[in-house]
PDB file of N, CA, C, O and CB in Angstrom:
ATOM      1  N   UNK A   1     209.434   1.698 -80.616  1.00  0.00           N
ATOM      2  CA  UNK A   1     208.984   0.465 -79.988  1.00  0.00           C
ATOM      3  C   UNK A   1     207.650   0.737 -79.300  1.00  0.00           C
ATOM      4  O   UNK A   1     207.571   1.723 -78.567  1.00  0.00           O
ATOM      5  CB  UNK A   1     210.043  -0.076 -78.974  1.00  0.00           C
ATOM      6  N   UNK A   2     206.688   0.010 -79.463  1.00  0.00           N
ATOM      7  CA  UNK A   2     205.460   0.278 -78.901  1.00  0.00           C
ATOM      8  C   UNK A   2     205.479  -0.940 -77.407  1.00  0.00           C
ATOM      9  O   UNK A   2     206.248  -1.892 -77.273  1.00  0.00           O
ATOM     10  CB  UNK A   2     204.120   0.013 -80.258  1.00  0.00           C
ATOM     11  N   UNK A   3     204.556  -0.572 -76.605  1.00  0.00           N
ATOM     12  CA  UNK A   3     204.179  -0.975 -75.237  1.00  0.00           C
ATOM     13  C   UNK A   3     203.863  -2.377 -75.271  1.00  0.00           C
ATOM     14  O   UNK A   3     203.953  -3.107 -74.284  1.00  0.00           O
ATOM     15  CB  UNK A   3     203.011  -0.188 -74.676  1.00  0.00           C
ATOM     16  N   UNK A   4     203.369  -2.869 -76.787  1.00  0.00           N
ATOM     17  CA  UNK A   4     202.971  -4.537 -76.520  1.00  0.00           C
ATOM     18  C   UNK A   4     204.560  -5.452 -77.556  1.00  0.00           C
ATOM     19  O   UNK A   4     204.715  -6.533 -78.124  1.00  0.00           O
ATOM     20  CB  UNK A   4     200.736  -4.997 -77.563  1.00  0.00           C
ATOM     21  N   UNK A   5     205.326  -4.338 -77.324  1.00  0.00           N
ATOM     22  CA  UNK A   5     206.409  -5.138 -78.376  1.00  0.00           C
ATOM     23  C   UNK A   5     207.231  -5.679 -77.096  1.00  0.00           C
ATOM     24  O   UNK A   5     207.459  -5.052 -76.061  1.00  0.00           O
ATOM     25  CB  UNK A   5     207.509  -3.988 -79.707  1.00  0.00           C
ATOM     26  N   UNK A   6     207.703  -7.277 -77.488  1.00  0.00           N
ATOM     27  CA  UNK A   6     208.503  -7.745 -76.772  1.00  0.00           C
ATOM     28  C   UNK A   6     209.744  -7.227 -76.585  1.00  0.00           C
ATOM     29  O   UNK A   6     209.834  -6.310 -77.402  1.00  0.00           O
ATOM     30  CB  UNK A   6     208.554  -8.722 -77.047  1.00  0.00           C
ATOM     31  N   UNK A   7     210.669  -7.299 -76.012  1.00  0.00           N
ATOM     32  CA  UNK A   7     211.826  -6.588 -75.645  1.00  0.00           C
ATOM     33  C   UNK A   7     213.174  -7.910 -75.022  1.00  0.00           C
ATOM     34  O   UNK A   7     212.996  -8.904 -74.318  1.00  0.00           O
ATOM     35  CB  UNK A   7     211.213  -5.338 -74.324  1.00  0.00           C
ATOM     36  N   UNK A   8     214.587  -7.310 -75.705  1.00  0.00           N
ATOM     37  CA  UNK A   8     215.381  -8.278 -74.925  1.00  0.00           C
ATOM     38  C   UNK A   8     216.414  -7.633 -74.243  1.00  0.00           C
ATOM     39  O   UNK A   8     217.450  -8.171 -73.855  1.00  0.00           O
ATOM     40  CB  UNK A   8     215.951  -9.332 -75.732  1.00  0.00           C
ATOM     41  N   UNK A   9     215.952  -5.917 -74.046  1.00  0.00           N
ATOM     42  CA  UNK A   9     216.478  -5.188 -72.803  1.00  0.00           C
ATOM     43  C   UNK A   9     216.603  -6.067 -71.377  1.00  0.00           C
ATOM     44  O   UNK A   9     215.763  -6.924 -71.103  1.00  0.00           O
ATOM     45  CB  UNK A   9     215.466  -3.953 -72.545  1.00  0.00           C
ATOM     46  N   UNK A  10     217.246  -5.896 -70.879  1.00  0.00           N
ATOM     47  CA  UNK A  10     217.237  -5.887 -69.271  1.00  0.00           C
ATOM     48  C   UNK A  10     217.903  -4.903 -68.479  1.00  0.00           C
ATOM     49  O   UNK A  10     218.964  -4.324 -68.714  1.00  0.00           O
ATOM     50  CB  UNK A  10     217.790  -7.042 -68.778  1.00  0.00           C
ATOM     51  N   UNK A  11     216.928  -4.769 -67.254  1.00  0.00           N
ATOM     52  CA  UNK A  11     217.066  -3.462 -66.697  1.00  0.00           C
ATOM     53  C   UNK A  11     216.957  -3.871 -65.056  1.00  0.00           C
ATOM     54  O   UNK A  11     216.735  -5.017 -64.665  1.00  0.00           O
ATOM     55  CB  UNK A  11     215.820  -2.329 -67.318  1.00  0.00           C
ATOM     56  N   UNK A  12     217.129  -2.863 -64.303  1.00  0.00           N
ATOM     57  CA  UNK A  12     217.176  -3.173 -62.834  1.00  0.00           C
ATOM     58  C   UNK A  12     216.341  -1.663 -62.498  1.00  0.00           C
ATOM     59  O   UNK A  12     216.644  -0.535 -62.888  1.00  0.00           O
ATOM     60  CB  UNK A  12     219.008  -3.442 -62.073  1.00  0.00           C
ATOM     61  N   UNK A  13     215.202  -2.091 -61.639  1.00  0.00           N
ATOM     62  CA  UNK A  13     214.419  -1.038 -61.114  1.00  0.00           C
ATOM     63  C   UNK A  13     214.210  -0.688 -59.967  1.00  0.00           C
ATOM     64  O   UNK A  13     213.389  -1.416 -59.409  1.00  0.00           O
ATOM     65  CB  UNK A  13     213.491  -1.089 -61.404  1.00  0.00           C
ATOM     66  N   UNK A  14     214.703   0.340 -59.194  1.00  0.00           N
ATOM     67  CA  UNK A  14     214.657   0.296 -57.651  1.00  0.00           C
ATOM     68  C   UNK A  14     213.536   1.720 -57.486  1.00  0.00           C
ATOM     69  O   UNK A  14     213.450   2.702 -58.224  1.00  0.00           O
ATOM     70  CB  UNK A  14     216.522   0.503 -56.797  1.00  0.00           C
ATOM     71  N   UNK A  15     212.838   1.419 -56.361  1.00  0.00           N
ATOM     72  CA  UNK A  15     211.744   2.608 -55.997  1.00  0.00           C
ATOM     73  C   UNK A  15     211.937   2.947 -54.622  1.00  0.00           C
ATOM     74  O   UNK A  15     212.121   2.036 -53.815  1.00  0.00           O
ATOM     75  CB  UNK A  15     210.138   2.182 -56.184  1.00  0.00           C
ATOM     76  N   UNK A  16     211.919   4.073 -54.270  1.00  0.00           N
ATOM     77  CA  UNK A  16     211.854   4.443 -52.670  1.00  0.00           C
ATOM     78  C   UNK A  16     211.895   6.010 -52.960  1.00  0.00           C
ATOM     79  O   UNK A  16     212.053   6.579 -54.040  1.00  0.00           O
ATOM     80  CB  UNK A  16     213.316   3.778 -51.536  1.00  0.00           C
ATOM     81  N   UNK A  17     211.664   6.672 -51.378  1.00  0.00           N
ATOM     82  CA  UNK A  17     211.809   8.340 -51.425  1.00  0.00           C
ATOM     83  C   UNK A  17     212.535   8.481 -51.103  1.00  0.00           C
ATOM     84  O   UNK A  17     213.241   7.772 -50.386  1.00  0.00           O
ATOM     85  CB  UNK A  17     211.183   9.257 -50.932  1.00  0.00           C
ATOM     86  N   UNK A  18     212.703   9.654 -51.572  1.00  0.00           N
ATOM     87  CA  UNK A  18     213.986  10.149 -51.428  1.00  0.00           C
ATOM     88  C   UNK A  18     214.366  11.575 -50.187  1.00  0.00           C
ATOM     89  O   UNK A  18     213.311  11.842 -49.611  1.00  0.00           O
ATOM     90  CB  UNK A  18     214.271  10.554 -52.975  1.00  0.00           C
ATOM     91  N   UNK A  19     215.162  12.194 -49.842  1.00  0.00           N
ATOM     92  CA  UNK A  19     215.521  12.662 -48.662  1.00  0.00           C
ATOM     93  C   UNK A  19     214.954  14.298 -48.694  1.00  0.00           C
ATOM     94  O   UNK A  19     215.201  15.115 -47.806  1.00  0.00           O
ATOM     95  CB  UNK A  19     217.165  12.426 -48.472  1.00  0.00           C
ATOM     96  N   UNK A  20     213.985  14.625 -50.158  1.00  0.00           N
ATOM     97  CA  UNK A  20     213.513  15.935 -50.436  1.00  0.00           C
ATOM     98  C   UNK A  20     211.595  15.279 -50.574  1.00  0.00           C
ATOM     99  O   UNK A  20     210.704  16.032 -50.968  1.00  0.00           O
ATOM    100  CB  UNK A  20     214.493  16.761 -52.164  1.00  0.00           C
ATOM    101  N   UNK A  21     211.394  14.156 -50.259  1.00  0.00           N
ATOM    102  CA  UNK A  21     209.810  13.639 -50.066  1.00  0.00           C
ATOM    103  C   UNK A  21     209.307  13.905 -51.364  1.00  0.00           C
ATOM    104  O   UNK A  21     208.318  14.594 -51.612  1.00  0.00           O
ATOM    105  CB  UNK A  21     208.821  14.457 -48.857  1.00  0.00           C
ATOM    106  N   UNK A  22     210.235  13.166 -52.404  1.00  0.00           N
ATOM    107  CA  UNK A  22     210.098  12.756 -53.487  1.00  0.00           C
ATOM    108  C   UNK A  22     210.097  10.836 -53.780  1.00  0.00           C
ATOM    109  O   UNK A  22     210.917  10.026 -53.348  1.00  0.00           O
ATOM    110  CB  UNK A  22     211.164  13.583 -54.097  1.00  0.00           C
ATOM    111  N   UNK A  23     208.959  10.592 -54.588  1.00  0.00           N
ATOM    112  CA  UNK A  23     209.238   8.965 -55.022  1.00  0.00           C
ATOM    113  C   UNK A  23     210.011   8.918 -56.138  1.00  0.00           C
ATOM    114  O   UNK A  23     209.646   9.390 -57.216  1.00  0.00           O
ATOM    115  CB  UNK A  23     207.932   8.080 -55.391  1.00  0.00           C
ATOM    116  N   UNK A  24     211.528   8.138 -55.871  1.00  0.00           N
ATOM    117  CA  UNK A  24     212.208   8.034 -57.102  1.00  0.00           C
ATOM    118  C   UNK A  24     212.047   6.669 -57.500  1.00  0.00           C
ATOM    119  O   UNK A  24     212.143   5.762 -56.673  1.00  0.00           O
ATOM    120  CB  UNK A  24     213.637   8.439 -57.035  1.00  0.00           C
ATOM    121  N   UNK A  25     211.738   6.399 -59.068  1.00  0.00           N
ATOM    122  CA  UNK A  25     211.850   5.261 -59.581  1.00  0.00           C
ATOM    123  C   UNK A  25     213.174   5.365 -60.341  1.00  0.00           C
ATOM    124  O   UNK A  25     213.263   6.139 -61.295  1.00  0.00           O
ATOM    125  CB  UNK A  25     210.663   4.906 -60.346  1.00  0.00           C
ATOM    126  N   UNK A  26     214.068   4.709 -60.001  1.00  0.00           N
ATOM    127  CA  UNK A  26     215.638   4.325 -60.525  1.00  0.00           C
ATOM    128  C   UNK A  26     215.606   2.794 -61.699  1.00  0.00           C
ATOM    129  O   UNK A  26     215.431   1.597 -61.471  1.00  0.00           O
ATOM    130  CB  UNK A  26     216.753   3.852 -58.780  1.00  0.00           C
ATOM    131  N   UNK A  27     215.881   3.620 -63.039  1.00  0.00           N
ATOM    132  CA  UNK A  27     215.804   2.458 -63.725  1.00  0.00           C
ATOM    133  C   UNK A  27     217.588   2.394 -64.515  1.00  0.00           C
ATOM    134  O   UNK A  27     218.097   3.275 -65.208  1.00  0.00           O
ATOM    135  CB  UNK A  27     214.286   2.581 -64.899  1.00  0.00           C
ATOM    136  N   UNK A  28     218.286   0.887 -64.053  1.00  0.00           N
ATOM    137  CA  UNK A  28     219.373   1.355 -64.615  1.00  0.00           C
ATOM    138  C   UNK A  28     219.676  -0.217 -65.654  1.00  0.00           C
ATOM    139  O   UNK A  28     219.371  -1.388 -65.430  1.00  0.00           O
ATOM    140  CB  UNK A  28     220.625   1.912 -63.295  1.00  0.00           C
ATOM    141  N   UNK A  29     220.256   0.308 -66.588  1.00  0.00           N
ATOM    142  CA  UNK A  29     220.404  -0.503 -67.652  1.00  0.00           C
ATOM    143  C   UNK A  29     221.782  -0.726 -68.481  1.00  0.00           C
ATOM    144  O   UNK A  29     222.756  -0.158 -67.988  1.00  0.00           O
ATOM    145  CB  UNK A  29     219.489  -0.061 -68.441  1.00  0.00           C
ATOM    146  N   UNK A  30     221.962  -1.321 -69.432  1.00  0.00           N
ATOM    147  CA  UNK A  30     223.177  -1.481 -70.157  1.00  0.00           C
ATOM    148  C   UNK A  30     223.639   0.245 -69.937  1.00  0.00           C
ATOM    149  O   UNK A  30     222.856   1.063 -70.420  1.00  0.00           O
ATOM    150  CB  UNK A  30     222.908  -2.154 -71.953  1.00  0.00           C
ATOM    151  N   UNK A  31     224.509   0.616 -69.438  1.00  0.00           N
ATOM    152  CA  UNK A  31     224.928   2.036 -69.807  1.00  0.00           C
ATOM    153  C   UNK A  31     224.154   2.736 -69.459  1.00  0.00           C
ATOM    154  O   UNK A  31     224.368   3.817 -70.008  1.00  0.00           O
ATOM    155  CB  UNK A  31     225.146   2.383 -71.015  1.00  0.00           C
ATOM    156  N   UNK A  32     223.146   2.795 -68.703  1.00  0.00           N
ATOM    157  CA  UNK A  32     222.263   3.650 -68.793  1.00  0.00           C
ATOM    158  C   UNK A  32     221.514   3.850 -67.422  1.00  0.00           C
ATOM    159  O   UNK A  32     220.722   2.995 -67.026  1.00  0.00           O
ATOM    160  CB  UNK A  32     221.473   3.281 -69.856  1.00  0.00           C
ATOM    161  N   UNK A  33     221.780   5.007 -66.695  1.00  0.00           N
ATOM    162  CA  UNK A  33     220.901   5.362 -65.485  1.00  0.00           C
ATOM    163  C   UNK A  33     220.145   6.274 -65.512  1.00  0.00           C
ATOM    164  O   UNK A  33     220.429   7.388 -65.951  1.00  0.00           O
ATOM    165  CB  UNK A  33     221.460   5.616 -64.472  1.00  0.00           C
ATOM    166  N   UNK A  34     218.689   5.823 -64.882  1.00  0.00           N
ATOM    167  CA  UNK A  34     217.522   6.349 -65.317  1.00  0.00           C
ATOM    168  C   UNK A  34     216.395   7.112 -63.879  1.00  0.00           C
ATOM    169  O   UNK A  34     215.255   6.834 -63.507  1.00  0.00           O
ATOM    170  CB  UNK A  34     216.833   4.970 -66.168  1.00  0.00           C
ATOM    171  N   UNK A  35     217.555   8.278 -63.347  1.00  0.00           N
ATOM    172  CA  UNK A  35     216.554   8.692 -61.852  1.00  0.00           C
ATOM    173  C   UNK A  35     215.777   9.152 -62.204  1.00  0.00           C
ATOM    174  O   UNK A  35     216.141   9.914 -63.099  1.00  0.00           O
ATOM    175  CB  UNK A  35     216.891   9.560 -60.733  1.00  0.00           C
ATOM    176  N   UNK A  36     214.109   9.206 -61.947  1.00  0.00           N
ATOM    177  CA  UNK A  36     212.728   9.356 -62.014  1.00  0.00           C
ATOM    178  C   UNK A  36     212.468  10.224 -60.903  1.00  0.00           C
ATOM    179  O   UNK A  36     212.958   9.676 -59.915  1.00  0.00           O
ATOM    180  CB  UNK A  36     211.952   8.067 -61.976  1.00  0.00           C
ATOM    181  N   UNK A  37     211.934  11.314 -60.583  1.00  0.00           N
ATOM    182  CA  UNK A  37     211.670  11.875 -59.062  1.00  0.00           C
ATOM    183  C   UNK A  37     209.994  12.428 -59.559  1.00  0.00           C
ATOM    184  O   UNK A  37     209.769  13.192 -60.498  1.00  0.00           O
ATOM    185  CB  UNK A  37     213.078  13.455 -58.392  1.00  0.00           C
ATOM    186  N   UNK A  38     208.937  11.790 -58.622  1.00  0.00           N
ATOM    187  CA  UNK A  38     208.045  12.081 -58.605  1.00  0.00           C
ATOM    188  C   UNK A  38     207.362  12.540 -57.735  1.00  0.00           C
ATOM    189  O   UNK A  38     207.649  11.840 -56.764  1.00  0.00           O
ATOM    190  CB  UNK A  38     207.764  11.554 -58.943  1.00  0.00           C
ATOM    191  N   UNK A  39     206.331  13.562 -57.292  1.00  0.00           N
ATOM    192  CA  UNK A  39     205.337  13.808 -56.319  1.00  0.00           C
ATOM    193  C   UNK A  39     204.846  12.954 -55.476  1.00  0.00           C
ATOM    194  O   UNK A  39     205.135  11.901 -56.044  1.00  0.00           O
ATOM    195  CB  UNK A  39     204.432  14.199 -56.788  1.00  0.00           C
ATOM    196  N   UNK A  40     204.117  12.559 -54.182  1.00  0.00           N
ATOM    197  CA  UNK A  40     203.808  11.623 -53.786  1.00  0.00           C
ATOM    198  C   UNK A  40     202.894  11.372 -54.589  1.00  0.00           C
ATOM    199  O   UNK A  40     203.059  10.341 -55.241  1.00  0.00           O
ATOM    200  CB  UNK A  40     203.631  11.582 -52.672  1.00  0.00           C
ATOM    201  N   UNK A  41     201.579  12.201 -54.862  1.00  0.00           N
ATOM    202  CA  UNK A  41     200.756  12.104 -55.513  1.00  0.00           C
ATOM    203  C   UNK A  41     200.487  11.295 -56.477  1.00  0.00           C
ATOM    204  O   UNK A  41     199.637  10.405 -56.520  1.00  0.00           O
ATOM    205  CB  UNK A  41     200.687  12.848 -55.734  1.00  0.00           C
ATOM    206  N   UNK A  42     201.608  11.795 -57.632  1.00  0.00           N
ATOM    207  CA  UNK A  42     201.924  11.240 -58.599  1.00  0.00           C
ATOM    208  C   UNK A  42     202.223   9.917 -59.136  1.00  0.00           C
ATOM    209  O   UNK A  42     201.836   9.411 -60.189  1.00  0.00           O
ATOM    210  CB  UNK A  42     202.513  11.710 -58.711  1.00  0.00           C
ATOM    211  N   UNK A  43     203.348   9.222 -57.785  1.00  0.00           N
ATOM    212  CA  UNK A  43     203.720   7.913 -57.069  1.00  0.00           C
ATOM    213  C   UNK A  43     202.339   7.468 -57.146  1.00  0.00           C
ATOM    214  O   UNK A  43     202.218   6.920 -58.241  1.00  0.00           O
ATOM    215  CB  UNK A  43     204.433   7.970 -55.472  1.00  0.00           C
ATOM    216  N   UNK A  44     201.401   7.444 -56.603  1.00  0.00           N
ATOM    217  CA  UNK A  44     199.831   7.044 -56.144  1.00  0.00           C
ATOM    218  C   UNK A  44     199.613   7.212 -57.327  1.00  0.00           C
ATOM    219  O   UNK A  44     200.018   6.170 -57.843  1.00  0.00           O
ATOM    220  CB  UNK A  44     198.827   7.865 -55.040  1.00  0.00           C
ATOM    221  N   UNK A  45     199.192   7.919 -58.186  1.00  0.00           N
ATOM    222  CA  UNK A  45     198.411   7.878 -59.795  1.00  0.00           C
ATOM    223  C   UNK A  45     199.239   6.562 -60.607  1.00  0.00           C
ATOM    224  O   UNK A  45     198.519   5.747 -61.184  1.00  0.00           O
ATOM    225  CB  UNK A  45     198.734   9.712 -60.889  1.00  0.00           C
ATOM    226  N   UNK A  46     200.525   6.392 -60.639  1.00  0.00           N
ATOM    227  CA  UNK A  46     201.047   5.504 -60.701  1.00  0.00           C
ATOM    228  C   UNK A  46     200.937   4.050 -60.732  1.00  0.00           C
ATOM    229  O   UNK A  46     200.716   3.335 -61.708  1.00  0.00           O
ATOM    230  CB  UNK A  46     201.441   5.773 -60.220  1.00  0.00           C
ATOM    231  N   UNK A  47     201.118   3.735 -59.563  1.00  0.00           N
ATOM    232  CA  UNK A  47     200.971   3.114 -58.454  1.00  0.00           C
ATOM    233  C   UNK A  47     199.575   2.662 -59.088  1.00  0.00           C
ATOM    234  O   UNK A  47     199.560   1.431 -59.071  1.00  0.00           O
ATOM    235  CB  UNK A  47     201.120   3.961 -57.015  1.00  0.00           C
ATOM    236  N   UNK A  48     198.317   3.203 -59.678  1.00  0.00           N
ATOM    237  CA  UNK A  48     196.981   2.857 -59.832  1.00  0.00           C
ATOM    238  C   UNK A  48     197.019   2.721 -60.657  1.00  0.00           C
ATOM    239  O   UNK A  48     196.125   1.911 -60.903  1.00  0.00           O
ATOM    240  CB  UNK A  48     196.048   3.380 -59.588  1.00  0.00           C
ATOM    241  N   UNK A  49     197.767   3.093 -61.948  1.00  0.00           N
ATOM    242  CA  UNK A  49     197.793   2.633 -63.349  1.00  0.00           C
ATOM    243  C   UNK A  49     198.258   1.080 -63.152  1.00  0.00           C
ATOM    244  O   UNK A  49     197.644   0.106 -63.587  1.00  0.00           O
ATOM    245  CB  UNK A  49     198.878   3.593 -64.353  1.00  0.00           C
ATOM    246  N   UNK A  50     199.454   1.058 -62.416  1.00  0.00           N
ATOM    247  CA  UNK A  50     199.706  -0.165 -62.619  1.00  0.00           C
ATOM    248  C   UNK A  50     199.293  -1.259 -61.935  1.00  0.00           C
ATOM    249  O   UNK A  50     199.809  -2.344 -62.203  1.00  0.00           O
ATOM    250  CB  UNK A  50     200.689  -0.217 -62.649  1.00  0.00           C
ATOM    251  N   UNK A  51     198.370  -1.165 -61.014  1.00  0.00           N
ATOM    252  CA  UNK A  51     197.897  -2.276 -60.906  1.00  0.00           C
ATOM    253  C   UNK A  51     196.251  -2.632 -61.839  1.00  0.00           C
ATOM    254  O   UNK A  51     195.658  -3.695 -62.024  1.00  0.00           O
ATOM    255  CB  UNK A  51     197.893  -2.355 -59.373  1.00  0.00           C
ATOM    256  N   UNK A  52     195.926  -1.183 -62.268  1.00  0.00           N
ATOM    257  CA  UNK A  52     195.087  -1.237 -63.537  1.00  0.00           C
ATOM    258  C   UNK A  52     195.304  -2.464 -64.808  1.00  0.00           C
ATOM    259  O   UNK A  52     194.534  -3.327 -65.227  1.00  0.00           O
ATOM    260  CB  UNK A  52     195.361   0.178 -64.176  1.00  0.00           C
ATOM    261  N   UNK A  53     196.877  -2.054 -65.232  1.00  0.00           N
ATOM    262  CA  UNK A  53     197.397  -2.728 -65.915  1.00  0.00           C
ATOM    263  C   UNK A  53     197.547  -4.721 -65.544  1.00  0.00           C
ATOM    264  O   UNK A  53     196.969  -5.755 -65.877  1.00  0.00           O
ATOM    265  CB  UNK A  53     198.550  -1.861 -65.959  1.00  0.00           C
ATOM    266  N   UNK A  54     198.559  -4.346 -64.780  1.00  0.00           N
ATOM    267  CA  UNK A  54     198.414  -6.139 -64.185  1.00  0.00           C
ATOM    268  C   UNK A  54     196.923  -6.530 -63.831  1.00  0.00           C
ATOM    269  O   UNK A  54     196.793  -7.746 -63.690  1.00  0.00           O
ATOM    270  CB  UNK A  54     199.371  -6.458 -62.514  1.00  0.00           C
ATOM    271  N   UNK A  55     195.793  -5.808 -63.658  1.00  0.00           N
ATOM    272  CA  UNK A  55     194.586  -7.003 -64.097  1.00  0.00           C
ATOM    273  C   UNK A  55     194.011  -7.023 -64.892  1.00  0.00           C
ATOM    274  O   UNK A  55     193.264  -7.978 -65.106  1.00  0.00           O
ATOM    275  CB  UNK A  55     193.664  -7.259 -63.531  1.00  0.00           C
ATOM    276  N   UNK A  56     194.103  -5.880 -65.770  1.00  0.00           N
ATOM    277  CA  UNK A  56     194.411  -6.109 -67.471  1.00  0.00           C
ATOM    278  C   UNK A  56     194.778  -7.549 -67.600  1.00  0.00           C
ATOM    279  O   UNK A  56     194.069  -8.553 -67.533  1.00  0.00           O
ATOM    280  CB  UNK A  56     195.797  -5.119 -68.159  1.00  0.00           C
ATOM    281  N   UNK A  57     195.745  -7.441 -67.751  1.00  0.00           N
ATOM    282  CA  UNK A  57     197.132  -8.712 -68.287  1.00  0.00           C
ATOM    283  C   UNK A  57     196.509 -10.132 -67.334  1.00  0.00           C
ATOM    284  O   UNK A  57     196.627 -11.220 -67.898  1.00  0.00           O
ATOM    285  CB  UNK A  57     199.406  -8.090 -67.498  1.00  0.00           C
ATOM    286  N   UNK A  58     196.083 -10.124 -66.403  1.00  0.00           N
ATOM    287  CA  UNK A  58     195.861 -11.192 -65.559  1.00  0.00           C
ATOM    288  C   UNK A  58     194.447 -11.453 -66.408  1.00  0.00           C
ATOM    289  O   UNK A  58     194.589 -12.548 -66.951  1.00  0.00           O
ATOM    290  CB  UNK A  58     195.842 -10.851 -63.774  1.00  0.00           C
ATOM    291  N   UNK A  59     193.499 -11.047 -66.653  1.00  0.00           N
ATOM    292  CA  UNK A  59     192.409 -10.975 -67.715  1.00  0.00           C
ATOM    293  C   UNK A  59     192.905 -11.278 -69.547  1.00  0.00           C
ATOM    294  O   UNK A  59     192.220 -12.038 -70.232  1.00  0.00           O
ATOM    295  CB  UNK A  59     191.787  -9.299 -67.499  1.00  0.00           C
ATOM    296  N   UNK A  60     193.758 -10.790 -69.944  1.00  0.00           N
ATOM    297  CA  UNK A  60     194.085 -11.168 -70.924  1.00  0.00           C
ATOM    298  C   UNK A  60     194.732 -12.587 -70.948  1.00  0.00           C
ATOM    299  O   UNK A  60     194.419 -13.470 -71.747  1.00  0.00           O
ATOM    300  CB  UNK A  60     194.727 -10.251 -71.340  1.00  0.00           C
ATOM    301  N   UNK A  61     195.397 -12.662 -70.257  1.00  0.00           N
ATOM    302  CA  UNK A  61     196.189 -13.883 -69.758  1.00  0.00           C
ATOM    303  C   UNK A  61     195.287 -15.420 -69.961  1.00  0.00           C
ATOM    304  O   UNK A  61     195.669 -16.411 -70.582  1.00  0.00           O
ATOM    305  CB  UNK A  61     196.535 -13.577 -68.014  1.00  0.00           C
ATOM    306  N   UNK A  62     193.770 -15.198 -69.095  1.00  0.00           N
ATOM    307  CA  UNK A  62     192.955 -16.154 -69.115  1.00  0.00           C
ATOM    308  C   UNK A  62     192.407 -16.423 -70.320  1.00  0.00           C
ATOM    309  O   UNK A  62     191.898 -17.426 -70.822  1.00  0.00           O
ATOM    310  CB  UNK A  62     192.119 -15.985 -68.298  1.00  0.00           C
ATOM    311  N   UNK A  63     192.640 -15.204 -70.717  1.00  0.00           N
ATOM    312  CA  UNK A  63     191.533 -15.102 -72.397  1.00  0.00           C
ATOM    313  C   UNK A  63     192.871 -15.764 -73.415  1.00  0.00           C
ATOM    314  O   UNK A  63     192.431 -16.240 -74.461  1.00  0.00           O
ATOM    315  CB  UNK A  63     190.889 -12.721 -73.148  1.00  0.00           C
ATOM    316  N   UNK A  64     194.169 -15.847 -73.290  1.00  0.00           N
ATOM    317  CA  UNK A  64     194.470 -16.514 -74.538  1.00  0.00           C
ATOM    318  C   UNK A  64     194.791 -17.674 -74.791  1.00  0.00           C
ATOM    319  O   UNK A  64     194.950 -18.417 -73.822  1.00  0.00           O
ATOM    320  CB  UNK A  64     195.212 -16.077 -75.030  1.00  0.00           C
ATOM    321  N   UNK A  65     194.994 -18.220 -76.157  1.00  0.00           N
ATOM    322  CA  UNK A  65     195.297 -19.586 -76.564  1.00  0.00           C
ATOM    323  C   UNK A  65     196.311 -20.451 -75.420  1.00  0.00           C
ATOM    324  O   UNK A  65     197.307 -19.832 -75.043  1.00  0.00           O
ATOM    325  CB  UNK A  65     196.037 -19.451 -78.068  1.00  0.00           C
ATOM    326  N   UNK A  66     196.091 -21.859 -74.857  1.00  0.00           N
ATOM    327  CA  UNK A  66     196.990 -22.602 -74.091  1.00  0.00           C
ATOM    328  C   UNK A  66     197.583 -22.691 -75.403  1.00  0.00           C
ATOM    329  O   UNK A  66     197.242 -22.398 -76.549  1.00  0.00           O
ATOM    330  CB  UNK A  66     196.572 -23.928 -73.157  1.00  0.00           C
ATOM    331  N   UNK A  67     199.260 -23.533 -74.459  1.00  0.00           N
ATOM    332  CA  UNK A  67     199.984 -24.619 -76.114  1.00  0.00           C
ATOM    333  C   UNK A  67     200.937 -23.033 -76.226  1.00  0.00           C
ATOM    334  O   UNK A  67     201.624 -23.373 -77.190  1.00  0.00           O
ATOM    335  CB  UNK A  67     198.280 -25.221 -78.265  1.00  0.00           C
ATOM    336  N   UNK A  68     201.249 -22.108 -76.021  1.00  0.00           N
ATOM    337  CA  UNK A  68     202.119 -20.879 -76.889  1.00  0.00           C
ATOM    338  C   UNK A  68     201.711 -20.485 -77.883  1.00  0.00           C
ATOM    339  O   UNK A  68     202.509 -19.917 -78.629  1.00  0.00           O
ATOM    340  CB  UNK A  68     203.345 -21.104 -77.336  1.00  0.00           C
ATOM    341  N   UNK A  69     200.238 -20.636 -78.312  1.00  0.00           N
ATOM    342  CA  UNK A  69     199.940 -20.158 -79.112  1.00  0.00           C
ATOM    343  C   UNK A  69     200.185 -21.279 -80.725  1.00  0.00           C
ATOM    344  O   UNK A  69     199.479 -21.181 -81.728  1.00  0.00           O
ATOM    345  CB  UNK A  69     200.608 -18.886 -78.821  1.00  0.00           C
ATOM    346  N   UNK A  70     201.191 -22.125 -80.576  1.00  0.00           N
ATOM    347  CA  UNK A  70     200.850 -23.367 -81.884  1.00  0.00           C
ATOM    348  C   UNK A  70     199.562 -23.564 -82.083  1.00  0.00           C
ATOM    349  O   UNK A  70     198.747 -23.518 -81.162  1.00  0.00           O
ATOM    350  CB  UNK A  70     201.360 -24.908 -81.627  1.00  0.00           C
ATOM    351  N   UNK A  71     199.172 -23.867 -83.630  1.00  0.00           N
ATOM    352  CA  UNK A  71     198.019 -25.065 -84.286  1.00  0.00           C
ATOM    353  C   UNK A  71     198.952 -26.010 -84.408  1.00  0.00           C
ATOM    354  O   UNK A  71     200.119 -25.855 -84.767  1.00  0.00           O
ATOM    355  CB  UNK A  71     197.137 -24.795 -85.879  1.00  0.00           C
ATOM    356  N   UNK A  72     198.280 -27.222 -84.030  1.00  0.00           N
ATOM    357  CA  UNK A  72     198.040 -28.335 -84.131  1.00  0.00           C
ATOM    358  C   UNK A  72     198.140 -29.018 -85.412  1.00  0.00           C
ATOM    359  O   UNK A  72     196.975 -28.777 -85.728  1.00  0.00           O
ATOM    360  CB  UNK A  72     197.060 -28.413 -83.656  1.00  0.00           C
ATOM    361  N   UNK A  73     198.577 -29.660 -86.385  1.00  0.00           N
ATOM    362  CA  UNK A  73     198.115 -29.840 -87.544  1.00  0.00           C
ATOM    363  C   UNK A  73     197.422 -31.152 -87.173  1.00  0.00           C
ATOM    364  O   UNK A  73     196.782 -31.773 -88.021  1.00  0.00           O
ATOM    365  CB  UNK A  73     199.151 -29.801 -88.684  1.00  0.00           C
TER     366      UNK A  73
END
């Protein structure tokens, strides 16, 4: 599955540190628990991708077709 493929997963994502001054991202899903333990650092590199990303997407967003994308006939 690539990064721009839609998906009809659902998942639950919780973030906080943890009690060794680690950032855990907790992703848990059908069957599936997903503990993440990261550096603070790392958290922050993160953390900057993704708001990289969301103004990406907030920029792409403006740039595409109104309507869902239909022609008109």
């Amino acid at each position: 599955m690539s990064i721009d493929k839609e998906s009809e997963i659902a998942a639950n994502l919780q973030i906080g540190p943890t009690t060794l001054g680690m950032v855990r991202i907790y992703v848990e899903g059908e069957g599936m628990e997903l503990p993440l333990d990261f550096e603070p650092e790392e958290a922050e590199e993160i953390a900057e991708e993704l708001m990289a990303a969301a103004k990406m997407a907030r920029e792409m967003a403006t740039r595409a077709p109104q309507g869902g994308g239909k022609k008109k006939r």
